[in-house]
C-alpha positions in Angstrom: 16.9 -18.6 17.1 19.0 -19.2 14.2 18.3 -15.5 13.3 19.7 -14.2 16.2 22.4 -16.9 16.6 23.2 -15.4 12.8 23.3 -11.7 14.2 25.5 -12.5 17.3 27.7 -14.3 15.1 28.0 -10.8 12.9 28.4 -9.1 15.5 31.5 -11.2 17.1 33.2 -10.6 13.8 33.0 -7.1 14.7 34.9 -7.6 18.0 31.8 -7.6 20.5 32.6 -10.5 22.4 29.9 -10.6 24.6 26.3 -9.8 23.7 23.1 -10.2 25.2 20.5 -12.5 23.9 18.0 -11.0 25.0 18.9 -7.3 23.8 20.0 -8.6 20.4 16.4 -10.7 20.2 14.8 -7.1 20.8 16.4 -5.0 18.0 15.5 -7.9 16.1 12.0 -7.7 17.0 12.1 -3.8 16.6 12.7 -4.7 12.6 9.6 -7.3 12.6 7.6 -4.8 13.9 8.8 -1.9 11.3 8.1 -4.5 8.5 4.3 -5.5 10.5 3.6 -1.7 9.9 4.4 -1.5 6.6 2.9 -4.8 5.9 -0.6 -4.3 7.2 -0.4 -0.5 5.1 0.1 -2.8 1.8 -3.0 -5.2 2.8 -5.2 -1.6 2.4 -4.4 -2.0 -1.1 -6.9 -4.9 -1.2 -9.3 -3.8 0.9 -12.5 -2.2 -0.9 -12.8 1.5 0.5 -15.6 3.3 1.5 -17.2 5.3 -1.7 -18.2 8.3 -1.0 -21.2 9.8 -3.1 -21.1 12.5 -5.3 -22.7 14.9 -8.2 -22.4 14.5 -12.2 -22.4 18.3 -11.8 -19.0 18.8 -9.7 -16.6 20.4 -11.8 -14.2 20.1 -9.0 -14.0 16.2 -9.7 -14.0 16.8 -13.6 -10.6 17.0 -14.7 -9.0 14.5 -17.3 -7.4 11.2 -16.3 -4.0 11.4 -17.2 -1.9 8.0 -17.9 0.4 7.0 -17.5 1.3 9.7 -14.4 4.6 11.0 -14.4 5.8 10.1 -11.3 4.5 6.6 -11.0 4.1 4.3 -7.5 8.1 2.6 -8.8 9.2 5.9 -9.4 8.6 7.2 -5.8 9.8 3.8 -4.5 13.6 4.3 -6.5 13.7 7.9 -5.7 12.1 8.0 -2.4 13.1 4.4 -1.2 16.1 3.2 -2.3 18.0 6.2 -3.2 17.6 7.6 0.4 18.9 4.3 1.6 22.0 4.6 -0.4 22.8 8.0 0.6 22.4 6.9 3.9 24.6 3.9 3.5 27.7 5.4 1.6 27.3 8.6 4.1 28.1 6.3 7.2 30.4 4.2 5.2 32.8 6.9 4.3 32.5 9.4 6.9 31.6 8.0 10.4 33.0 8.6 12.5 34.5 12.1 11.8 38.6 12.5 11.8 38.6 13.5 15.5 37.6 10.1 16.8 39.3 8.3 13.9 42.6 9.4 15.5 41.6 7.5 18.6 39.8 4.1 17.5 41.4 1.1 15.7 39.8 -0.4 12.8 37.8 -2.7 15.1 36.4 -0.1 17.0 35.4 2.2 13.8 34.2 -0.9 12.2 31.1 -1.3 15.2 30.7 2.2 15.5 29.7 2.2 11.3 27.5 -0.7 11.8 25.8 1.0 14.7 25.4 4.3 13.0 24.6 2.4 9.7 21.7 0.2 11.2 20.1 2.8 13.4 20.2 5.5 9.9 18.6 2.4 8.4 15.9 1.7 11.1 15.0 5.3 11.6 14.0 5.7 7.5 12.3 2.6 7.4 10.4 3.5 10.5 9.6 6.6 9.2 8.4 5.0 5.7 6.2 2.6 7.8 4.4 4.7 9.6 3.5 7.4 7.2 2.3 4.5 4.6 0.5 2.9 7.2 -1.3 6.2 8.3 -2.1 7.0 4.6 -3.4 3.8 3.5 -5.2 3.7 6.2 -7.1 7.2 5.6 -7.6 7.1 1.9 -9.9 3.9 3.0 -11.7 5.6 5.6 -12.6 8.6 4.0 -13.2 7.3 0.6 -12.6 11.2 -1.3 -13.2 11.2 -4.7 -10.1 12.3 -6.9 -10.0 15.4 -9.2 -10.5 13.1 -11.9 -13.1 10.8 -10.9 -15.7 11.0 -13.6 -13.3 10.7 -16.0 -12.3 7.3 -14.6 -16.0 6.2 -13.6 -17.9 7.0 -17.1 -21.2 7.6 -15.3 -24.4 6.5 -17.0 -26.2 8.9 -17.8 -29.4 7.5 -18.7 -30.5 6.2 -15.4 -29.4 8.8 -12.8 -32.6 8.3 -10.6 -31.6 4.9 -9.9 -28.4 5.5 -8.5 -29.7 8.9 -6.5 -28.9 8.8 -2.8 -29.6 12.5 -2.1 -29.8 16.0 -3.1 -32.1 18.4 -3.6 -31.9 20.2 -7.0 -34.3 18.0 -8.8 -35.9 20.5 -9.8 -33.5 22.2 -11.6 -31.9 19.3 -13.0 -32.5 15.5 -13.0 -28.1 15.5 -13.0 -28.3 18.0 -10.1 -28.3 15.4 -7.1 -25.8 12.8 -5.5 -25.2 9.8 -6.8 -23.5 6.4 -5.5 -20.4 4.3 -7.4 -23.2 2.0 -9.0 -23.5 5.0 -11.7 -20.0 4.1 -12.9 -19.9 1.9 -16.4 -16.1 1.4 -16.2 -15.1 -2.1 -16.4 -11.7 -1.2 -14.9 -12.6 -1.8 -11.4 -9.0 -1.0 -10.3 -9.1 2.5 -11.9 -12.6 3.0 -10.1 -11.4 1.5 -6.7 -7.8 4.0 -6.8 -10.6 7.0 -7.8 -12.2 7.3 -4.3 -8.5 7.5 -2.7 -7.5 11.0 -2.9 -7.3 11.8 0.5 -4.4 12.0 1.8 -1.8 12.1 -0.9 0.2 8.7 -0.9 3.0 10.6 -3.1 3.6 13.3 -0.6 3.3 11.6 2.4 5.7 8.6 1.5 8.2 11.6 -0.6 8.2 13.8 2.7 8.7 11.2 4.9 12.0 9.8 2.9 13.1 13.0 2.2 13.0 15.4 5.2 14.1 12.0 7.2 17.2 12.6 4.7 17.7 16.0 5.3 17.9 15.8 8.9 20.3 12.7 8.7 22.5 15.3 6.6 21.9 18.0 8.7 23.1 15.8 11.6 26.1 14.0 10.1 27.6 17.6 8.8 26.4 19.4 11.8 23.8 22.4 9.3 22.3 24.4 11.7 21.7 27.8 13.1 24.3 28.9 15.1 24.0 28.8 18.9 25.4 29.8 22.2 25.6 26.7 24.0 24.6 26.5 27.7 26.1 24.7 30.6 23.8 22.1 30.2 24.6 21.2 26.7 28.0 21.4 27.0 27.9 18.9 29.8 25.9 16.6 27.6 28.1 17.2 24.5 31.3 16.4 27.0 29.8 13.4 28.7 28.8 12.5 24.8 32.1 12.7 23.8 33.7 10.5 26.7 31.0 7.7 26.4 31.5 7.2 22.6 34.7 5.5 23.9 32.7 3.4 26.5 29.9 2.3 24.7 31.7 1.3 21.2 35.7 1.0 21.9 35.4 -1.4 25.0 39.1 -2.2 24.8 40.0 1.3 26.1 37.4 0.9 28.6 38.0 -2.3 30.7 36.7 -1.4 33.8 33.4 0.7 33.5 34.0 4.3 35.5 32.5 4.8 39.1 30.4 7.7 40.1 33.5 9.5 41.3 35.3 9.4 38.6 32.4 10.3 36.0 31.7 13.1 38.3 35.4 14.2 38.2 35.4 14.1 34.8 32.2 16.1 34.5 33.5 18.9 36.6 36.5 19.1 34.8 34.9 19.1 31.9 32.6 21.8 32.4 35.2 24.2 34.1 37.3 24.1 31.0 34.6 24.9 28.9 33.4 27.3 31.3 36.8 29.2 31.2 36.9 29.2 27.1 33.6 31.2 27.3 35.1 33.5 29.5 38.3 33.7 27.7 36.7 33.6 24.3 34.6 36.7 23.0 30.8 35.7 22.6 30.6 35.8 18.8 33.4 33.5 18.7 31.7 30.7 20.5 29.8 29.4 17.1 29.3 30.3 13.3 27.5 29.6 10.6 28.2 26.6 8.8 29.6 27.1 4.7 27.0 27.9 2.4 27.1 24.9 0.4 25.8 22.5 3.0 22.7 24.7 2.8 22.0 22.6 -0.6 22.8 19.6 0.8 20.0 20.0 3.5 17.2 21.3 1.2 17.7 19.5 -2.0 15.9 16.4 -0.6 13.1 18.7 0.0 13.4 19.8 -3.6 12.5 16.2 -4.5 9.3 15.7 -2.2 8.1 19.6 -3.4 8.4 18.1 -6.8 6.7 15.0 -6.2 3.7 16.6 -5.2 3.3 19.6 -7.9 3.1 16.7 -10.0 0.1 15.2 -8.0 -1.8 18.4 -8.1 -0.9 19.5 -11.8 -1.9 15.8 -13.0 -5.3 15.9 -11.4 -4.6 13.4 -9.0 -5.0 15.6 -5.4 -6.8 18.3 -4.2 -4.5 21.0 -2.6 -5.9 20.0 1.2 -5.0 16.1 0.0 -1.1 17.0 -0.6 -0.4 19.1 2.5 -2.6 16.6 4.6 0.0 14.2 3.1 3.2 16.2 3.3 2.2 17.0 7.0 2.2 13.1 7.6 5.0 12.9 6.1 6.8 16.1 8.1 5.7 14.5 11.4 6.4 10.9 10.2 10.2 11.6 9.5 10.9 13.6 12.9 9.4 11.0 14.8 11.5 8.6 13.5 14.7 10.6 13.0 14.4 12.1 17.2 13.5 8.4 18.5 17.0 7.1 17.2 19.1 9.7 16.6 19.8 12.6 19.2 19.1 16.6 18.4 20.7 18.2 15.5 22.4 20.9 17.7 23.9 19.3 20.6 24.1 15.6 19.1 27.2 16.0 17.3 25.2 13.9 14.5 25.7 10.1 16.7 22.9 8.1 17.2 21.1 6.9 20.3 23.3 4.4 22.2 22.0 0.5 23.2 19.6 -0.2 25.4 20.5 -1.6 28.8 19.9 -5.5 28.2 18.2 -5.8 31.4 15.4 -3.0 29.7 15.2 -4.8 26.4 11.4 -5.3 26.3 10.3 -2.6 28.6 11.1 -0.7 32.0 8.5 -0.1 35.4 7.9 3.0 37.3 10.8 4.5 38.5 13.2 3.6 36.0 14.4 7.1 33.9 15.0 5.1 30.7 16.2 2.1 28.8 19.7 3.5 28.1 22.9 2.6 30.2 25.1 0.1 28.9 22.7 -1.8 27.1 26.0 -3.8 25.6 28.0 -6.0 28.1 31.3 -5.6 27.4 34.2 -8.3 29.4 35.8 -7.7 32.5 38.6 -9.0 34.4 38.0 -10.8 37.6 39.7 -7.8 39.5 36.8 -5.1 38.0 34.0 -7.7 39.3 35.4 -8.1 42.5 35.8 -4.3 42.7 32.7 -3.3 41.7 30.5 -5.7 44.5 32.5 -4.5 47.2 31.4 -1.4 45.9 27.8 -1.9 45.7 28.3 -3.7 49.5 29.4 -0.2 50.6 
């Protein structure tokens, strides 16, 4: 309780003067269960994987160990971790919102809409991060594939191969051509050993990918990079209605009286006719264009970085080709996930986040309910507005 007491306090100095327990005890759950995620990935660290056998004659799993690497485990965490969350941080700070809704907030109102923007940025990386370590860690123990480099690090004995055989059949040829377990292994680093039969998937790509392409599509959003588009009735309705609510949801004091479903519907329909008459009045071409070139490097130099990443992984002997794109691909998926369940689409999102849950759907909706959106803050009314509003739900 005193957490949340602690949050509602922060968030009165913002000027929310009413809040929800309940909804505010949910985002704070949302963040235990991000840091649960990550937290049960880390315990795989300390959990002995499963070793899988393998021939003295592989040449695939004969490369050097090279150490130190040069993109260490608290490398990837400064580049990948905290300098995303930066970018992140000073992007919200200094330019949310943009200088169209600037004109129209005070500084209390821009003031919650950076914290919203800012903790939901924040939420979706880390989610993304969680997931994609849990889902690595998780696989390198179940499969137990031996690294490039894994007799290097083992230093098998070769003396006594037959009692550490567990199959094969080229004997014959050669006592050395046959499988053999970890028990061959004379190292007495047992941590170099262990980290050996974990090359499947790549930790470095999936954790790199995950940070960075969650980066570049928070760019992308906040500076609106993408392909131009003819927009359609539907998504200029949405981007209108978008536009109207930013007000409702995070500058309450221009919003006393929530709107009835006349007047949204007015507003709607006026909405769409004037756009409707721009794209008759305007020629088609002139209805989008391409963003400036320049922005192009702001979306894909994050992806730089993760490409990067794993060339080292594969030139270093640490992966197998399959291992990094099994990682990156974790990664990929990991990031979109995260960035699309708080954040709306790139094209027709105008780069804002999701909006609160409805206080009432904090922990969960039944069968019927379309979602957990709709006014999941409770902003203050006057008496007049209540009164109002039951005689209209009596009607």
């Amino acid at each position: 309780m005193a957490v949340i007491n602690q949050v509602k306090s922060f968030i009165g100095q913002l000027g929310i003067t009413a809040v929800s327990k309940r909804l505010v005890f949910s985002y704070v759950v949302d963040w235990l269960v991000i840091m649960l995620i990550a937290g049960l990935g880390g315990l795989f660290n300390y959990v002995e994987p499963y070793k899988r056998p393998f021939s003295l004659l592989d040449l695939t799993i004969s490369y050097p160990y090279i150490h130190p690497e040069l993109v260490p485990v608290q490398t990837v965490l400064y580049v990948c971790g905290f300098a995303p969350a930066i970018v992140i941080a000073l992007v919200v700070l200094l330019l949310v919102p943009g200088p169209r809704h600037c004109r129209s907030l005070n500084k209390a109102q821009i003031v919650r809409l950076k914290f919203w923007e800012f903790e939901k940025g924040w939420a979706g990386f880390c989610l993304g991060l969680a997931i994609s370590f849990f889902i690595t860690q998780s696989m390198k123990n179940i499969f137990g594939k031996p690294r490039p480099n894994l007799l290097a690090r083992c230093q098998p004995d070769l003396t006594n191969i037959a009692a550490h055989q567990v199959g094969g059949y080229g004997e014959d040829i050669s006592a050395r051509w046959t499988l053999v377990d970890a028990s061959i292994c004379t190292t007495t680093n047992k941590r170099v050993l262990t980290d050996g039969f974990r090359s499947f998937p790549s930790g470095h790509s999936s954790f790199s990918w995950a940070a960075m392409f969650y980066l570049s599509l928070f760019l992308c959003s906040k500076f609106a990079i993408t392909i131009p588009f003819l927009k359609n009735n539907t998504t200029n309705e949405v981007a209108g209605l978008r536009s109207n609510e930013s007000n409702h949801l995070l500058a309450p004091e221009n919003n006393t009286r929530p709107s009835t479903d006349n007047s949204q519907q007015k507003l709607t329909e006026t909405h769409h006719l004037s756009k409707t008459s721009i794209r008759e009045t305007a020629p088609m071409r002139n209805q989008a264009a391409a963003p400036p070139n320049h922005l192009i490097i702001l979306a894909v130099f994050p992806v730089g970085i993760a490409v990067w990443i794993c060339s080292t992984r594969y030139a270093e002997y640490y992966h197998f080709g399959f291992d990094i794109i099994s990682g990156s691909l974790i990664g990929i998926v990991s990031a979109w996930f995260s960035f699309r369940w708080y954040h709306l689409p790139i094209r027709n999102g105008q780069g804002w986040a999701w909006g609160a849950r409805n206080k009432h759907r904090a922990f969960g909706i039944g069968v019927g309910t379309a979602n957990y959106g709709d006014e999941g803050v409770e902003w203050p009314r006057k008496r007049n507005d209540d009164i109002e509003m039951k005689a209209m739900n009596e009607v």
